[in-house]
N, C-alpha and C positions, 0 to 999 in steps of 0.2 A: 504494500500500500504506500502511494507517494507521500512523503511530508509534505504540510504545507508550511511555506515561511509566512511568519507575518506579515497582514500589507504595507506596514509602516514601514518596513524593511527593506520592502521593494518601491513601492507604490510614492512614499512622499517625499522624497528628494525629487521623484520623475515630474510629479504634480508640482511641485514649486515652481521649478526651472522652467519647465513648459508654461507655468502663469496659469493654471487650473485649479479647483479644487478636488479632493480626491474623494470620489465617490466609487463607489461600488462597480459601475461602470468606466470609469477613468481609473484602470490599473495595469501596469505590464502585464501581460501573459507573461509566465518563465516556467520551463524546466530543464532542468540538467543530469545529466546520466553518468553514471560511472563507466567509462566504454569498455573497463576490464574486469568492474565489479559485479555489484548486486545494488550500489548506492545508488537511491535519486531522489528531488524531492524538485517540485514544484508551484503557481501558482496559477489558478484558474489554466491549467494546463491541459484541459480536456475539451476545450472552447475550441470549436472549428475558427481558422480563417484564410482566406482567401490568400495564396502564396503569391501572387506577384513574380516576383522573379527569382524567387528560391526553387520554384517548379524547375528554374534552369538543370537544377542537379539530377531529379528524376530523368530529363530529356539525355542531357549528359554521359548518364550511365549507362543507362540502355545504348546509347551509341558506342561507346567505350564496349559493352559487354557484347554488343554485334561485332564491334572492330575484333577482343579480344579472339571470339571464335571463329571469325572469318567469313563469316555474313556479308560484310563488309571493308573495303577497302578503305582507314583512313585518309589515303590519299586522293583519293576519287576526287576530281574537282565539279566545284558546282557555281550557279551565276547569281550573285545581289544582283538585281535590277532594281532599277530605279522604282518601278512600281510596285514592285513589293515592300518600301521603308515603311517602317514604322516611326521614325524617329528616333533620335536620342545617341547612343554613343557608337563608337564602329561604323560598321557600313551601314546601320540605323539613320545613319546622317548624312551618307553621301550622296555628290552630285549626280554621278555616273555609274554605272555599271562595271562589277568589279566579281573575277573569278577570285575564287580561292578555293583549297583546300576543307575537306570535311573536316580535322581533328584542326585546323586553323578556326574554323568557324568554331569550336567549341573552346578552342583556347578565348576567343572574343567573347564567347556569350555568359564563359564564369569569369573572365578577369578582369572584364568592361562592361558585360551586360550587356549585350548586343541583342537589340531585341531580335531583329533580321537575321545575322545570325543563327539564334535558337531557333527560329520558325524553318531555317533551310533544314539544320538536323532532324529539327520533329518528320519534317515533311518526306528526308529519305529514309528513318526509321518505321515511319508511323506512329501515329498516334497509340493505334489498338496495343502493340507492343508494349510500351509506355505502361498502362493503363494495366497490361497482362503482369510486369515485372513489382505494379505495387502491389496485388494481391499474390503473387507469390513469396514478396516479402514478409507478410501478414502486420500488413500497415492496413489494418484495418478499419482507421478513420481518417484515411487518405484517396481523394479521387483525383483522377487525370482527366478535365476534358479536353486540354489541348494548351498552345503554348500562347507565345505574348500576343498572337495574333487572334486569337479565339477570346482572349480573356477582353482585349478591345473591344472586340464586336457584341459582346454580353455587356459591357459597361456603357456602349452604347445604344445597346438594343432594351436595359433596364432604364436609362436614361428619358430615351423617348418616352417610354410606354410610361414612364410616372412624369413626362413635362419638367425632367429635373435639370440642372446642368453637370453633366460628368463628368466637372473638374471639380464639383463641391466636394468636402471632404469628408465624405461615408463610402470607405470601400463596400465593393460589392458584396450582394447575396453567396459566403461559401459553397451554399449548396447548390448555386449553380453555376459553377467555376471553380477550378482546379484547387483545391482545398486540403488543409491536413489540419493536425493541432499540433503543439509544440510536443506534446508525449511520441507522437509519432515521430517529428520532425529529430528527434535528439535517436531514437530507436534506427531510423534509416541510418542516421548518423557512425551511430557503433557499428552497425553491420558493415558499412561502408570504408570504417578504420578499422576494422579483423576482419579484411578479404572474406564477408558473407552475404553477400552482397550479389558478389558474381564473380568471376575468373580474380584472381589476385591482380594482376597486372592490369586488368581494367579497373579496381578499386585502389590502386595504386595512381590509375589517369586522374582520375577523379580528386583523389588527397592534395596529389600535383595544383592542379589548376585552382582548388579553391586557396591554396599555400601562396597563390600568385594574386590573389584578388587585389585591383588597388585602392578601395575602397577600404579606409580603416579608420573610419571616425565614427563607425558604431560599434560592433562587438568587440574589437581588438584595442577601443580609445581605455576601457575598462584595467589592461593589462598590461604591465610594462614588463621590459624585456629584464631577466630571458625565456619569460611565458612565450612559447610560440602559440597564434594564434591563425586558424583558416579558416573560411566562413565564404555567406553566399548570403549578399542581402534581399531582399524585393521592401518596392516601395511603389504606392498607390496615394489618391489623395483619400485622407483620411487613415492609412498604415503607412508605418515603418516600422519593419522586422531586420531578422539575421539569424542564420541559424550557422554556427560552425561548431570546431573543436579547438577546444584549451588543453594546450601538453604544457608541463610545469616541467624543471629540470631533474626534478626527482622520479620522472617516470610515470607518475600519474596524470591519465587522460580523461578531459568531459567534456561530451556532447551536451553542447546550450542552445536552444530556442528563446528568442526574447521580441517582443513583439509592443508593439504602443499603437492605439484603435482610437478610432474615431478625434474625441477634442485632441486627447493627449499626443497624438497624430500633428497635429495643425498649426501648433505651435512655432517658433523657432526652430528650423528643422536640425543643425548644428544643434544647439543645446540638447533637443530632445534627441539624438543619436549618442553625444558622451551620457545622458542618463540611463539611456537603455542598456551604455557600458558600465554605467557602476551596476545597475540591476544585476546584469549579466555576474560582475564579479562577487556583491555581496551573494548572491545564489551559490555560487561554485565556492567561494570560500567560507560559506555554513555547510554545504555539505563536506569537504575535504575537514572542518575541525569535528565532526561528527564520527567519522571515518579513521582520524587521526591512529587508533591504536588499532586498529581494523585489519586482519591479514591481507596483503594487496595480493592483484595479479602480476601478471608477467609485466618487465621494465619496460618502458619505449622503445620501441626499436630502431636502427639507425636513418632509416628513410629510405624510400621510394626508388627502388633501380632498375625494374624490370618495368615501364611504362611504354606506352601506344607512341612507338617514333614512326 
């Protein structure tokens, strides 16, 4: 059974800073896992929401675990077109029409977010795939409907139909869009860093590129070195999440989900991203003093060799 922390422990440092106050509705989602142990503890951590661009990872892996068995060729080249952007970073933004590489495209979609990007993966894997690899994971309150292209068209297609504008800041209905909760989100997590996931060397791609993300003024603003910190954020109007892993020098490793919804969302988005890092670290450092005399698993390992070249 999860602990829960208190919410004054998570919740009102994030409420201040963001200029909120802190109600029952205004609080991080958090949970964090022991990815060697049995330890974990949480907060409102069984709350569906809508992943944004954390979905990146589920699309990822499955590519990666196609590359791994030979489904598919990493190197297989494919076209950004112009009419396929989304926006935003990568080839998301560019003017022209630009080939690259499949395992290039996935190096852009977890290191920069590249909406376009992920949509070309999703599109050479599939969808249904995706979708087939989370219930074999027994991510049981995690769904795949599609990637940053799908989740657009649902943010616009709920838009219309309620007269709202869909840059106001209420993310979307979970349940009708690619969804998990952070219990799941930190569960993928471990399986993902103890090669269970799928082939070792494609849960090795996967460690790689989120180890690369350049984004670290959310879960990693939390941690100073020589915590290594790898993660994978999404962001919507109304969320800002991250879900990675914390390795500490002593060998013990935690998978963290941390998430801020709706007002707590809206705020200063800087401020509210180092909050969602102390969240992130008061979570992991009540569970580790908890754990303290605790038999541990096995030590760190030295890193990542056999990866998708």
């Amino acid at each position: 059974m999860t602990s829960q922390i208190h919410a004054p422990t998570l919740s009102g440092g994030l409420a201040t800073v963001a200029g909120v106050s802190t109600t029952d509705t205004r609080e991080p989602r958090v949970h964090v896992r022991d990815i060697d142990g049995t330890g974990e503890l949480g907060h409102r951590a069984d709350e569906p929401l809508a992943l944004a661009s954390v979905a990146k990872i589920l699309i990822t892996l499955e590519f990666a675990r196609q590359a791994a068995t030979g489904a598919l060729d990493p190197a297989e080249r494919v076209v950004a077109r112009r009419q396929d952007r989304l926006g935003g970073s990568g080839t998301a933004g560019f003017a022209d029409d630009v080939e690259l590489s499949l395992r290039d495209c996935a190096n852009l979609a977890m290191t920069i977010s590249d909406n376009t990007a992920a949509d070309l993966i999703e599109e050479r894997v599939g969808t249904e795939p995706v979708h087939l690899l989370v219930r074999e994971l027994g991510l049981e309150h995690t769904r795949f409907t599609g990637g940053p292209r799908a989740l657009l068209r649902a943010m616009l297609d709920d838009a219309r139909a309620a007269g709202a504008d869909p840059a106001a800041p209420h993310p979307p209905d979970p349940a009708r869009v690619t969804s998990s909760t952070p219990r799941d989100l930190t569960r993928l997590l471990q399986l993902v860093w103890t090669d269970a996931a799928a082939p070792p060397r494609a849960c090795a791609f996967v460690r790689e590129l989120m180890a690369r993300q350049l984004v670290r003024a959310r879960l990693a603003s939390g941690f100073a070195p020589p915590v290594h910190v790898s993660g994978k954020t999404g962001t919507l109007p109304g969320l800002r999440m991250e879900a990675g892993v914390v390795e500490y020098p002593d060998g013990h490793r935690y998978a963290v989900a941390v998430a801020a919804v709706g007002a707590e969302a809206g705020g200063n988005g800087h401020e509210v991203d180092a909050a969602l890092g102390r969240a992130a670290r008061a979570a992991v450092e009540e569970l580790r003093g908890r754990e303290e005399t605790d038999p541990r698993g096995p030590a760190l390992p030295d890193g990542p060799t056999d990866v998708i070249r």
